[in-house]
N, C-alpha and C positions, 0 to 999 in steps of 0.2 A: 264115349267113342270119339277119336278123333277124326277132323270129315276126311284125312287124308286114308284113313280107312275105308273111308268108302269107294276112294278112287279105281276104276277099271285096274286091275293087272297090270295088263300091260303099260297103261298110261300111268299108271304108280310106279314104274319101273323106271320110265323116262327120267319122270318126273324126279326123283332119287338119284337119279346120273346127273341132272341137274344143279341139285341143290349141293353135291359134293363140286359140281365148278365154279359155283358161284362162291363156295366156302372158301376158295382158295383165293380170293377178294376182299374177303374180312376184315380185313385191317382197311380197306378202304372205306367201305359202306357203313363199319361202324363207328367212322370219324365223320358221318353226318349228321349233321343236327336232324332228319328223319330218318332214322335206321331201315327202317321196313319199305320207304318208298326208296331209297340208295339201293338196295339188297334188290329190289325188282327189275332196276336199271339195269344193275349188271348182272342178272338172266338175263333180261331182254341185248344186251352187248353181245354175253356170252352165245347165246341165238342168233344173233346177226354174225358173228365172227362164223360160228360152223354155216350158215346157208351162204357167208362170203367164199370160204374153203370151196363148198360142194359145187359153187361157180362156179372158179378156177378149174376147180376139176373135169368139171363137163365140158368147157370150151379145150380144156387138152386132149381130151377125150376126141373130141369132134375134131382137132386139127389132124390126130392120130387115125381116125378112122375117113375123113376126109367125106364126110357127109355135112350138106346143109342140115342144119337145124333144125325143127318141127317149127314155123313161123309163131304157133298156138303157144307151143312150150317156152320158147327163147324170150319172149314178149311178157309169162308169167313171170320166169325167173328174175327179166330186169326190172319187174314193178316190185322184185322183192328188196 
């Protein structure tokens, strides 16, 4: 059995919407001389590019609905 079988559902789910973004890199990660540490890079890119998006999104959000910030929440998101 593969351990990806074992994975929760859900987070097997994700996790599978992931690895087809990170496929669309391929030609770069497999021009590393460590393939598999390359490939985790750019998940970890591809992750930082959508929690950059979901930023953007929430300070438009806030200009649009014209409320301060939760100071708790704003504070997580920029240590992200």
């Amino acid at each position: 059995m593969d351990w990806r079988d074992k994975l929760d559902p859900t987070l097997k789910e994700h996790f599978n919407d992931l690895l087809k973004k990170v496929h669309s890199e391929k030609e770069a990660y497999t021009s590393a001389q460590h393939i598999s540490q390359a490939q985790l890079w750019c998940a970890i890119a591809v992750l930082m590019k959508e929690v950059s998006d979901l930023q953007l999104q929430v300070k438009s959000l806030e200009k649009h609905i014209r409320v301060k910030p939760n100071s708790s929440l704003k504070n997580a998101l920029d240590k992200l």
